[in-house]
C-alpha positions as CSV (number, residue, x, y, z in Angstrom):
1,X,0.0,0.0,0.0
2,X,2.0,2.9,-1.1
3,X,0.9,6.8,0.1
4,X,2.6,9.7,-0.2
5,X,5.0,9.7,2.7
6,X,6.3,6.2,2.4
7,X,5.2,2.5,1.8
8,X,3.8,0.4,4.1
9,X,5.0,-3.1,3.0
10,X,3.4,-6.4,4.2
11,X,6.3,-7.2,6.5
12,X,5.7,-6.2,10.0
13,X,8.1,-4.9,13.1
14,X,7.0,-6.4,16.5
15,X,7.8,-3.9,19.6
16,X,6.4,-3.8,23.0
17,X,4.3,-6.9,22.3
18,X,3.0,-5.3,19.6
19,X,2.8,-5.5,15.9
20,X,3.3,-2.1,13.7
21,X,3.3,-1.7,9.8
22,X,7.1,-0.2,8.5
23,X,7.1,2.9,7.1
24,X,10.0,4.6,5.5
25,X,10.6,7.2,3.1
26,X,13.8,8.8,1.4
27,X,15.0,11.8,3.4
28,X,18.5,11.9,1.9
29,X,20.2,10.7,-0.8
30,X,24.4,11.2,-1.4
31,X,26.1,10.9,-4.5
32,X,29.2,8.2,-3.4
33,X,31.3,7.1,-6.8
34,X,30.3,4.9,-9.7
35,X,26.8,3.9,-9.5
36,X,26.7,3.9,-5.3
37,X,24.3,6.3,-3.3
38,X,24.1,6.5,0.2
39,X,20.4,6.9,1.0
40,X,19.0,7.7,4.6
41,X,15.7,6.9,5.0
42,X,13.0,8.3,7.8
43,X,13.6,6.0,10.3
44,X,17.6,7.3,10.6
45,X,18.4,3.5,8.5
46,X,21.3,4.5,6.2
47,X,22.3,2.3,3.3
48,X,25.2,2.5,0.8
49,X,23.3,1.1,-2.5
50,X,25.1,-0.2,-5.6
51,X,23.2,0.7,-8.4
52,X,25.1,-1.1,-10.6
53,X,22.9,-4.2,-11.3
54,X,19.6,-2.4,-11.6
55,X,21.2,0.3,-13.9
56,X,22.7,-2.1,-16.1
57,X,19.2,-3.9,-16.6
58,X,18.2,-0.2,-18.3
59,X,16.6,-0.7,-21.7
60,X,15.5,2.2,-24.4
61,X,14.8,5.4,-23.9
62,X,15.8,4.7,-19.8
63,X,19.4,3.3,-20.8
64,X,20.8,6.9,-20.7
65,X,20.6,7.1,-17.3
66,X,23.9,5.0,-17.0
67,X,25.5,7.7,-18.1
68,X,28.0,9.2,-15.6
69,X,26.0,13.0,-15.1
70,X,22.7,11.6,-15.8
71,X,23.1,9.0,-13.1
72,X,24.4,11.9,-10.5
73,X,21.2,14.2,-11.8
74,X,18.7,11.8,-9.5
75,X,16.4,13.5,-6.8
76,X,14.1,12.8,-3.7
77,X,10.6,13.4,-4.8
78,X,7.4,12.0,-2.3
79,X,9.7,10.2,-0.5
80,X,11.3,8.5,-3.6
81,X,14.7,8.3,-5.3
82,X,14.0,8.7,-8.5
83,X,15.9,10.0,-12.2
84,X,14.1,12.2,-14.4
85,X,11.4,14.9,-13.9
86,X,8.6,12.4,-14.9
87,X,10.5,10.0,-12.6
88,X,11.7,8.1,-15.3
89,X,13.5,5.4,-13.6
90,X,12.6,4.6,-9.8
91,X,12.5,1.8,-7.6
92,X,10.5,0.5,-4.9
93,X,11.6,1.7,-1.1
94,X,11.2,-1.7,-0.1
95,X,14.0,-3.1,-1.9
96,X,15.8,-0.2,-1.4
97,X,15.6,0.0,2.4
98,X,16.2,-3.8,2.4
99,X,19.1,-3.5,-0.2
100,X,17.3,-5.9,-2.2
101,X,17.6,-4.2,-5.1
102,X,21.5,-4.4,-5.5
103,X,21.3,-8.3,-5.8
């Protein structure tokens, strides 16, 4: 279930005896070298991700976002990392919190 703020993905945290719903959103997001970001997410979480897989899947029109300054040009909008003004190319915060995404 995806809202503006975040996503709220099946899994589940248990604290206190209690069960909550997770959910994160992108709050920062660092340009490291190659295809690596460091993202920090709302819950303080901060994750080095490799991009390097993901981008290299890139077909098309989408492919040129391997390039070098197009891959630095990527911005935190609704909570998301995404490229391009029409978010072109974005991924979902679960496997980005998770660092799913870079396997």
């Amino acid at each position: 279930m995806e809202s503006n703020h975040g996503i709220q993905p099946a899994r589940r945290i248990r604290k206190n005896n209690q069960t909550h719903p997770v959910t994160v959103s992108v709050v920062s997001a660092v340009y490291v070298d190659s295809y690596t970001i460091r993202v920090t997410f709302s819950d303080r979480t901060e994750r080095d991700i490799d991009f390097t897989r993901p981008f290299a899947k890139l077909k098309g029109y989408y492919a040129q976002y391997r390039e070098p300054a197009l891959f630095r040009s990527f911005i935190i909008d609704g909570g998301n990392l995404v490229w391009g003004a029409d978010w072109d190319v974005i991924f979902p915060l679960w496997s980005l919190y998770t660092g799913s995404i870079a396997r």
